[in-house]
C-alpha positions, -999 to +999 in steps of 0.1 A: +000+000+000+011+035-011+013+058+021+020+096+015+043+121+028+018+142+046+042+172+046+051+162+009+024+143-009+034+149-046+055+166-066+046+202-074+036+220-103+063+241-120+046+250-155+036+283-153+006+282-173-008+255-157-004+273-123-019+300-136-051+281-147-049+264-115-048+295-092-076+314-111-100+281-109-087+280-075-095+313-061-128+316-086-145+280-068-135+298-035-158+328-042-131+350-055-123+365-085-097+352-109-066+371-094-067+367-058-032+354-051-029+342-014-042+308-001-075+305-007-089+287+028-102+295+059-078+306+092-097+295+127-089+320+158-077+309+191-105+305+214-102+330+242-126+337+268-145+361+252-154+331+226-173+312+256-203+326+258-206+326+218-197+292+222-225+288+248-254+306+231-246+297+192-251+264+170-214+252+167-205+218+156-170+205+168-148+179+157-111+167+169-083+186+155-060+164+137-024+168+137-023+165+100-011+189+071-035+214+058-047+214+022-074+222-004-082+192-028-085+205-061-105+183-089-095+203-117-096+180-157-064+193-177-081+193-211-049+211-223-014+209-233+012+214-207+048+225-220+066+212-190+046+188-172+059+175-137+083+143-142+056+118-120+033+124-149+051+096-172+032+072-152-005+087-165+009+076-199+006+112-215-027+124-199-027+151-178-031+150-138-062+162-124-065+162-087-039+188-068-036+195-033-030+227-028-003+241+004-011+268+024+023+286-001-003+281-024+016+259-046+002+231-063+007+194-061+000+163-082+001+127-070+001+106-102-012+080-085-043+094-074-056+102-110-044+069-121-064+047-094-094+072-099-094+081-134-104+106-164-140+100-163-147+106-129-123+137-131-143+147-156-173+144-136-165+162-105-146+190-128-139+220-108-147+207-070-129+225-044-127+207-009-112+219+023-092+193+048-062+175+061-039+149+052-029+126+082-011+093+079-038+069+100-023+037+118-045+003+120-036-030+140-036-062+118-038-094+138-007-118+129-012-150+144+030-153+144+035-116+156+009-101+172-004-067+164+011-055+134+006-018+125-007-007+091-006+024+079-027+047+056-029+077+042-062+102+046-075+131+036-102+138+057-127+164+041-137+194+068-155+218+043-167+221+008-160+253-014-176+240-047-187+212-062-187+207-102-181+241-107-211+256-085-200+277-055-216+261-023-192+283+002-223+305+011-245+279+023-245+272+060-216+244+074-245+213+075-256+221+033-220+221+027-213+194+043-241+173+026-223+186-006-193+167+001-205+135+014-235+133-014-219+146-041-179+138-040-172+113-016-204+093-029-192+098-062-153+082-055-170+049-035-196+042-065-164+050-090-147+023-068-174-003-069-183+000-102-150-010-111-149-037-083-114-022-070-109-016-031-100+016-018-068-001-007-056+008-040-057+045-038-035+063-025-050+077+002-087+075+012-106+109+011-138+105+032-155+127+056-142+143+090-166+131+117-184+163+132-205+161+165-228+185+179-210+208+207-226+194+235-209+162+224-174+175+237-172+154+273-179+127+244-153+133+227-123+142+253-140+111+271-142+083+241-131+100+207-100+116+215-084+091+245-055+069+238-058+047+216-087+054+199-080+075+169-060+061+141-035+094+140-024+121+164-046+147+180-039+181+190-072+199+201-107+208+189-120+222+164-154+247+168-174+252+135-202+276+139-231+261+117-251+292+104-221+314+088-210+307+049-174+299+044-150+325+048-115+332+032-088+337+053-089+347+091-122+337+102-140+345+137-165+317+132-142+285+135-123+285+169-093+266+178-085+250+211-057+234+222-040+224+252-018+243+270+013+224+260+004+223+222-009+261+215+017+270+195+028+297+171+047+298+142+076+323+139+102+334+116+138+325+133+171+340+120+206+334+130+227+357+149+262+362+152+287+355+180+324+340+194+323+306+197+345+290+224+378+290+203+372+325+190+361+320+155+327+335+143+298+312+149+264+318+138+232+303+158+191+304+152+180+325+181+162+361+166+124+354+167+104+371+139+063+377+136+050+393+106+034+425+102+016+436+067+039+406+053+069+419+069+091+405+092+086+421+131+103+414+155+092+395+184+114+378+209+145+354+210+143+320+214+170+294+238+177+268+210+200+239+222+233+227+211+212+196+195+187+213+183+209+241+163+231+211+148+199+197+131+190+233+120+224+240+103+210+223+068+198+257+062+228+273+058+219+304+081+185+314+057+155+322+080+135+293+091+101+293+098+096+272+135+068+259+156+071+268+190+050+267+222+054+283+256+068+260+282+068+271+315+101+258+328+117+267+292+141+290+296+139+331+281+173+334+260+193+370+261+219+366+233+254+377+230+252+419+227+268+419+191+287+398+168+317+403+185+312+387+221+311+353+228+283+328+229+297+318+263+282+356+278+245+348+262+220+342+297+190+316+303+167+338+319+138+322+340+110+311+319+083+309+308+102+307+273+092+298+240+105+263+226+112+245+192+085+222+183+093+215+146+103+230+115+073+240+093+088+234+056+053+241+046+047+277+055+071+308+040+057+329+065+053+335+102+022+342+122+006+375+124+018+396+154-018+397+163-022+359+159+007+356+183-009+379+211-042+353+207-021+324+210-007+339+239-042+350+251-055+317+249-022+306+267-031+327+296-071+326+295-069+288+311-095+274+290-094+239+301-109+204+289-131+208+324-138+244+316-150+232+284-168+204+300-189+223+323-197+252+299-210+233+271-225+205+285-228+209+324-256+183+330-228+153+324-205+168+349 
């Protein structure tokens, strides 16, 4: 069985033509016009107090947040020639790919195999769908009777949203229509494609289907059953609040709240090496300058304690500006940095935390967060929202 890369699924468009038909069909099935040029889906907010009682008083249905990679799933048939088509094509003996996920850099990607285990004709028939979700990799016991539990594994994309379908916008219906639109019309369409030609979805590449959403007095269900050990087939990293009645909105979007806990609310900055002595006076550069953005610029925010491990694994990138996930540990340390390029790395200070810490590197984004989606994070750090505050707000009766 095929599993994908989730942080690298397929191999991305480089004709220029092509993305330019792309981004255009894109941004036009996502209720924009033709030359809108950023990433075409829908940002959540940290959930802060002030959410709670807008959590408590609207129709919101939630649904575990999966620690997946985010992408729209772009159904798109090629019905032209493309000069310089990508290399993975050759397998689609000379027909053109037709189903993209598309990166928050808004960059395009094709996975050959996808369009050759689904097919022209049902590319044809869902022409110009736009979906909204993740790709996780899930993992599955098998039963050996030599070894035991074996783990399989599988790649997903599970659908949270639909934009359009066929080419008819269905962004401005309410969450529940557009849902509907994605089971009935896409997902429906892919499993009769797959019986029809009495193949198994084993065979594809990875399984699109439906992200299971509950109702948001279902949460104590959820924390309780859904989301503990063991019982989801890939990681977890909070919940995700839809509200129900709004249309789907581009960009940062008040409706769709994000909680996480404490230790995995994190925020994605811009880091950037800094100069200093190392121990046998020779010039040393380490990652340690921590960059927000502000109207697309860097702006800067803090510095960041990096350790000796740590800054050997981020030396690949040759001193360029690296885009990190970091949360706030409490009993991280703050980090004051050698005063200029001249003193030694031996004089920089650990400062008491609570300090900001290296998660991951996110290869996928070119950007840090907002300033002001910083100061939420931090907000939502510091509001306390808890799985028992969430508990006993939203469904009090079971507690």
């Amino acid at each position: 069985m095929v599993v994908l890369d989730p942080e690298n699924p397929g191999e991305i468009v480089r004709d220029k033509s092509l993305i330019r038909t792309l981004k255009a069909a894109c941004a036009r099935l996502a209720g924009k016009d033709d030359h809108f040029s950023r990433f075409p889906g829908s940002q959540p907010v940290s959930l802060l107090g002030n959410h709670l009682s807008i959590l408590k008083n609207e129709k919101f249905l939630v649904c575990e947040k999966s620690d997946g990679v985010r992408y729209l799933l772009l159904i798109y048939f090629v019905d032209f020639s493309v000069r310089q088509p990508p290399s993975s094509w050759d397998i689609l003996g000379g027909r053109s790919g037709c189903f993209f996920f598309v990166n928050r850099k808004f960059e395009f990607l094709t996975v050959p195999a996808l369009d050759f285990a689904l097919g022209d004709r049902l590319a044809r028939d869902l022409h110009e769908t736009l979906l909204d979700g993740e790709l996780v990799t899930d993992e599955r016991k098998l039963m050996d009777p030599a070894e035991g539990a074996v783990p399989e594994y599988q790649s997903t994309f599970l659908i949270f949203d639909t934009l359009s379908v066929r080419g008819v916008y269905v962004g401005c219906l309410d969450l529940m229509d557009r849902l509907r639109a994605g089971q009935g019309e896409v997902v429906f369409s892919i499993r009769k494609y797959i019986l029809q030609r009495a193949s198994s979805s084993s065979e594809l590449p990875c399984t699109l289907t439906m992200k299971q959403m509950y109702s948001k007095e279902a949460v104590v269900y959820l924390f309780d059953s859904v989301m503990s050990k063991g019982n989801l087939p890939h990681e977890n990293d909070g919940l995700i609040f839809t509200r129900i009645d709004k249309p789907y909105q581009v960009g940062t979007c008040e409706d769709i709240l994000k909680w996480k806990p404490k230790y995995l609310n994190s925020v994605d900055f811009e880091v950037k090496p800094m100069w200093g002595m190392s121990v046998d006076n020779t010039r040393e550069w380490r990652y340690s300058a921590m960059f927000g953005s502000k109207f697309g610029t860097p702006y800067f925010f803090d510095f960041i304690y990096i350790d000796e491990e740590q800054q050997q694994k981020l030396k690949c990138f040759g001193g360029n500006p690296v885009i990190l996930e970091c949360t706030r540990v409490d009993d991280w340390p703050r980090f004051d940095p050698p005063v200029n390029e001249g003193s030694p790395w031996a004089e920089a200070r650990k400062l008491p935390g609570p300090g900001w810490k290296f998660l991951r590197v996110r290869e996928d984004k070119t950007m840090a967060n907002n300033i002001t989606t910083i100061q939420r994070v931090i907000e939502s750090i510091d509001s306390g929202i808890t799985e028992e505050t969430l508990k006993r707000d939203l469904c009090p009766a079971t507690i």
